[in-house]
TIGU-756633 format. One record per residue (C-alpha): residue number from 1; y, z, x; residue in one letter. Coordinates in nm, 4 decimals. Each point is the difference from the previous one (the first is absolute). Layout:
! residues N
+-----+----------+----------+----------+-----+
|   n |        y |        z |        x | res |
+-----+----------+----------+----------+-----+
| NUM |        Y |        Z |        X |   A |
...
+-----+----------+----------+----------+-----+
END
This chain:
! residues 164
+-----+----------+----------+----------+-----+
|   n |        y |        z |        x | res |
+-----+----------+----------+----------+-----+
|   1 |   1.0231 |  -1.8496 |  -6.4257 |   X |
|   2 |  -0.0348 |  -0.3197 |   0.2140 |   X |
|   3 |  -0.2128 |  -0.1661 |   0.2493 |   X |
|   4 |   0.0450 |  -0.2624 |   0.2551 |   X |
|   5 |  -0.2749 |  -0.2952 |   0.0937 |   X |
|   6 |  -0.0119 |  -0.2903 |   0.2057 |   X |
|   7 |   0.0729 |  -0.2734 |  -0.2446 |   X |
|   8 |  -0.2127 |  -0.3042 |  -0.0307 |   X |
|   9 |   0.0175 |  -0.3897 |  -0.0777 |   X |
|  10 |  -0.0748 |   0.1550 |  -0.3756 |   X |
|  11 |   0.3405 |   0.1934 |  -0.0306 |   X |
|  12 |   0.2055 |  -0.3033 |   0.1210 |   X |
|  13 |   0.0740 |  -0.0225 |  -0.4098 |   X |
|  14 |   0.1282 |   0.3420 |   0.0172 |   X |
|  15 |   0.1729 |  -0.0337 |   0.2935 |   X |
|  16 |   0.2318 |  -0.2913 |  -0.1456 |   X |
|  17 |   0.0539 |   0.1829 |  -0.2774 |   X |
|  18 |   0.1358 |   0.3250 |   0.1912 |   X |
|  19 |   0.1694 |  -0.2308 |   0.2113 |   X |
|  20 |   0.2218 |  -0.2167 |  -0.2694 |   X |
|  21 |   0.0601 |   0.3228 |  -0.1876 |   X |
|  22 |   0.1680 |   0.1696 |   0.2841 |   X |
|  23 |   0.1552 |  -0.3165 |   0.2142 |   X |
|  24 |   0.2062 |  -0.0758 |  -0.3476 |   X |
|  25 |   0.0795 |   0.4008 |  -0.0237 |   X |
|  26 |   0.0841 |   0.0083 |   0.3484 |   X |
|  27 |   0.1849 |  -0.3263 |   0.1421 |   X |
|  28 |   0.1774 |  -0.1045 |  -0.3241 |   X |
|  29 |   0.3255 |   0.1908 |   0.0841 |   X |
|  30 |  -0.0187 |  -0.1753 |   0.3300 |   X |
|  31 |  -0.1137 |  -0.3408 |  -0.0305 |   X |
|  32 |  -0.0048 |  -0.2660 |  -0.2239 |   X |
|  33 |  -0.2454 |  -0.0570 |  -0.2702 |   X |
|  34 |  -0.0840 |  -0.3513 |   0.1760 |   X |
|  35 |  -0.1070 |   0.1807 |   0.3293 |   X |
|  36 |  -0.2078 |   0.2399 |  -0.1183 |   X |
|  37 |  -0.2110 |  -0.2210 |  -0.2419 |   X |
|  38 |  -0.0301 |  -0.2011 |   0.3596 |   X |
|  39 |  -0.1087 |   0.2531 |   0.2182 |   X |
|  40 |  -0.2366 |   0.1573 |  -0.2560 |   X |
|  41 |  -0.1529 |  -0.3832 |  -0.0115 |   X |
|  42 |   0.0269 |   0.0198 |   0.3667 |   X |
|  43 |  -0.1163 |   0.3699 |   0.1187 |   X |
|  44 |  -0.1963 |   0.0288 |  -0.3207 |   X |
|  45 |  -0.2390 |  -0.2644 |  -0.0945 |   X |
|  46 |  -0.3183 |   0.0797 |  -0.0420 |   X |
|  47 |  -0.1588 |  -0.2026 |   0.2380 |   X |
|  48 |   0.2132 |   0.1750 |   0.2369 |   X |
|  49 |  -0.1016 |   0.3227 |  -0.0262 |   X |
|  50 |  -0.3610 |  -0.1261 |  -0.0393 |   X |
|  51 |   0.0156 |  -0.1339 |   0.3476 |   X |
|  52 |   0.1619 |   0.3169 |   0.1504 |   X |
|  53 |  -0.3077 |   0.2466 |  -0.1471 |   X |
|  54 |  -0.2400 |  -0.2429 |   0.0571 |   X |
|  55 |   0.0617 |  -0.0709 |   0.3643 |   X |
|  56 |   0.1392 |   0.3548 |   0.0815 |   X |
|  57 |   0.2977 |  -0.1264 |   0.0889 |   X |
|  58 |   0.2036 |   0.2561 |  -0.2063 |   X |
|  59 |  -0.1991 |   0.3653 |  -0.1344 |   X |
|  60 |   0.1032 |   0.0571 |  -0.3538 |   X |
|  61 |  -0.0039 |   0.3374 |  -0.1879 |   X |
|  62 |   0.0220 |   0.0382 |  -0.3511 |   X |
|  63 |   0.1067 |   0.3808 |  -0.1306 |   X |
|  64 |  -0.1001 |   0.1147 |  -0.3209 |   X |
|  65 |   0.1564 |   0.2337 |  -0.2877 |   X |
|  66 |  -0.2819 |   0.1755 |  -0.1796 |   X |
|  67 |  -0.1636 |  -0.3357 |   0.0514 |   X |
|  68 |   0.2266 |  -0.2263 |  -0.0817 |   X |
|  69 |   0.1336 |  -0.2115 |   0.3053 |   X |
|  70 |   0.3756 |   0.0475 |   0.0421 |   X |
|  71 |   0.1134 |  -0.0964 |   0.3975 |   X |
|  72 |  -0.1374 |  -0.1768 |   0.2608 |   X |
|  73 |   0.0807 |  -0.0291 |   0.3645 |   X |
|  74 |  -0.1358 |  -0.2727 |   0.2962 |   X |
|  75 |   0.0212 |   0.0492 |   0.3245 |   X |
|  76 |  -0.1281 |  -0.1255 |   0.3523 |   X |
|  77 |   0.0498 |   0.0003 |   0.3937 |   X |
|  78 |   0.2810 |  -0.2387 |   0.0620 |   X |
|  79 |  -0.1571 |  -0.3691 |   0.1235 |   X |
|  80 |   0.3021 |   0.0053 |   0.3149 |   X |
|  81 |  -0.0680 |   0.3543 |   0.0696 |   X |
|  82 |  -0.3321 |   0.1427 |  -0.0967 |   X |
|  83 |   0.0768 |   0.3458 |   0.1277 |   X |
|  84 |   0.2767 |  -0.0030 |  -0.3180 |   X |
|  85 |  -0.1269 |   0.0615 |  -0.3434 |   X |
|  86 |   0.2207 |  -0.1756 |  -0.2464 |   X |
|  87 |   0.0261 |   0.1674 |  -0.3083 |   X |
|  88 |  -0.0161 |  -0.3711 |  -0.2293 |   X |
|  89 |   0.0586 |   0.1428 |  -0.3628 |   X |
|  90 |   0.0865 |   0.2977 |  -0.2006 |   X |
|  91 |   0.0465 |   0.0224 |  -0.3538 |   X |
|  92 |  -0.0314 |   0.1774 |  -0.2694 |   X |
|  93 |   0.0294 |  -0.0473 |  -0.4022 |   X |
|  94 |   0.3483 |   0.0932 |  -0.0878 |   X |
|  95 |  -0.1294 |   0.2917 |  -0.2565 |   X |
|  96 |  -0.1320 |   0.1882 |   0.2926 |   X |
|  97 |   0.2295 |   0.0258 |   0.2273 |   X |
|  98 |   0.1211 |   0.2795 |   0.1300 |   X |
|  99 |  -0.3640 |   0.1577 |  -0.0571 |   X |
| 100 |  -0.0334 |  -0.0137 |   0.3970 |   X |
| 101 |  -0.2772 |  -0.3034 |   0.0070 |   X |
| 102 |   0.1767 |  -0.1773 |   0.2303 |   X |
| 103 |   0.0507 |   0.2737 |   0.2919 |   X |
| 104 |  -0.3763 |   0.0470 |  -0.0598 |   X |
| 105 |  -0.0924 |  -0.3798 |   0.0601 |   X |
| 106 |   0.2405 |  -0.0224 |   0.2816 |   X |
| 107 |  -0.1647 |   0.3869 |   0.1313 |   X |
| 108 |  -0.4040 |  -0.1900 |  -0.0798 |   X |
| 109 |   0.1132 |  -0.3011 |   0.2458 |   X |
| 110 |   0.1768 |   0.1848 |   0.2450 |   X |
| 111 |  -0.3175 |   0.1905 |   0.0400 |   X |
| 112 |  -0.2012 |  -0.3241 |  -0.0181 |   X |
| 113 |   0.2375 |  -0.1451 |   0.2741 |   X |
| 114 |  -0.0726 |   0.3486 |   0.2344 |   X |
| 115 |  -0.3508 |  -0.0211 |  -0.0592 |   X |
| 116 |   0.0295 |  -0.3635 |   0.1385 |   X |
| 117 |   0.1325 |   0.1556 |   0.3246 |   X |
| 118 |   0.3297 |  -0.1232 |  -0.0450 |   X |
| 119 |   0.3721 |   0.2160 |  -0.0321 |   X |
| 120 |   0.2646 |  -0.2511 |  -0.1372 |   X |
| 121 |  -0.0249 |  -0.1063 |  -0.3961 |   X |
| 122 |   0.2741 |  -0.2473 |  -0.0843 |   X |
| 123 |   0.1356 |  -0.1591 |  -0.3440 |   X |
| 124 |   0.2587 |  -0.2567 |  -0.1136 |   X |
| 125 |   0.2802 |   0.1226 |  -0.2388 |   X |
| 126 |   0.2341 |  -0.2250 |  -0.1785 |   X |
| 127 |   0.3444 |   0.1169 |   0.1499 |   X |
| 128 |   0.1104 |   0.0969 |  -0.3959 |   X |
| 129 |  -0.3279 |   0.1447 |  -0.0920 |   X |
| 130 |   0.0721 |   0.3787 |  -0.1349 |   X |
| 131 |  -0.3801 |   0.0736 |   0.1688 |   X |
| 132 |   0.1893 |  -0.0292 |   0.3796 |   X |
| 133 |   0.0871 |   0.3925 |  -0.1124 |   X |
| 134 |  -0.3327 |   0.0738 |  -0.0705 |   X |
| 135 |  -0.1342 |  -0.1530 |   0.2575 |   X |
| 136 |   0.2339 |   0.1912 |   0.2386 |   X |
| 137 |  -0.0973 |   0.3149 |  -0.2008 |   X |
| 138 |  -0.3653 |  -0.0915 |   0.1387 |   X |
| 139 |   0.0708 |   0.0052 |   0.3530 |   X |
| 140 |   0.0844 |  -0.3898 |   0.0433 |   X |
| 141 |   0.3515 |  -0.0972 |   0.2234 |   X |
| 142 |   0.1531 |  -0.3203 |  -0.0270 |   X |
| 143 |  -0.1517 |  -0.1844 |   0.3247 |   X |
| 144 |   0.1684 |  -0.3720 |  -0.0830 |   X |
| 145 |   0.1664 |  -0.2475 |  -0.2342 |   X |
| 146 |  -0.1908 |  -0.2719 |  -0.0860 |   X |
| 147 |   0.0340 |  -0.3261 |  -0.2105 |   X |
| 148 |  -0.2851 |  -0.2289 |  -0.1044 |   X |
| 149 |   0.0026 |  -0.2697 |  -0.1933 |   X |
| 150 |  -0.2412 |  -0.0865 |  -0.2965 |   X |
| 151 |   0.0330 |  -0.2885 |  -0.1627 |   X |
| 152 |   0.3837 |  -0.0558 |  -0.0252 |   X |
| 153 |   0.0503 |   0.3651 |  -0.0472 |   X |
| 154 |   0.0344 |   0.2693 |   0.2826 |   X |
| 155 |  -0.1232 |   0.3272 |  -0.0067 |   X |
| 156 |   0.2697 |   0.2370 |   0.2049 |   X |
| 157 |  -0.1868 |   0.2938 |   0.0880 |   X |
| 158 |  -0.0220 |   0.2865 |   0.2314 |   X |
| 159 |  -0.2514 |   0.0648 |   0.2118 |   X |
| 160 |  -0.0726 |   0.3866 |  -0.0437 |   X |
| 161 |  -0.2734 |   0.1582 |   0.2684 |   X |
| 162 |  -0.1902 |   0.3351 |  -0.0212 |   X |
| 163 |  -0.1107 |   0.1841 |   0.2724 |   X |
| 164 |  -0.3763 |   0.1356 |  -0.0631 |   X |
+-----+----------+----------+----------+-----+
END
């Protein structure tokens, strides 16, 4: 049993804490330790979230195991291209994957992004991420490479779009 709600400046505790669980589960075969304590600092600080709830620049939703939150994803129209939804973040504690919360955060924005009146929803993928498959499994293609740099770190992605 689950449910899904838009998340507010009082989850940003959870959030961070969903968030360091699963970046160190997730990018610690692929970058180094030094990065990813960076880009959590970076990506993850709480005044940084704070700012994206607060002024709406980025919707959050927190989903719930029998009541007990467990993934999050944020998403929001693209600022260069407003008729693209950008699919910010997905994750999900490492104990529950596989248990199909992240197809149905990724199925909750899509519908968010159609009821928006727009048909594109696009995310960022590092280019060793094992999620590319699943993304692909959900309908995204590879549009793009992209790098961007963070600090003095880079983040080599792919740029993965959906059709709506």
């Amino acid at each position: 049993m689950y449910t899904i709600r838009k998340a507010t400046v009082n989850d940003i505790d959870t959030i961070l804490q969903i968030a360091d669980t699963t970046w160190w589960a997730t990018y610690s075969a692929i970058l180094e330790r030094e990065q990813i304590a960076f880009m959590l600092a970076e990506i993850y600080s709480a005044e940084k979230i704070e700012k994206q709830i607060f002024q709406n620049l980025q919707t959050y939703l927190l989903l719930a195991e029998e009541g007990t939150p467990v993934a999050f994803a944020a998403y929001s129209p693209r600022d260069e291209n407003p008729d693209i939804y950008k699919l910010h973040k997905l994750y999900c504690l490492p104990q529950t994957q596989g248990k199909g919360y992240g197809k149905i955060l990724i199925n909750e924005i899509a519908e968010k992004t159609r009821e928006a009146g727009k048909k594109v929803l696009e995310l960022n993928v590092n280019r060793y991420n094992q999620a590319k498959s699943f993304y692909e499994k959900m309908g995204f293609v590879i549009a793009y490479e992209e790098d961007i740099a963070i600090g003095p770190y880079w983040m080599n992605d792919y740029v993965m779009r959906k059709e709506l």
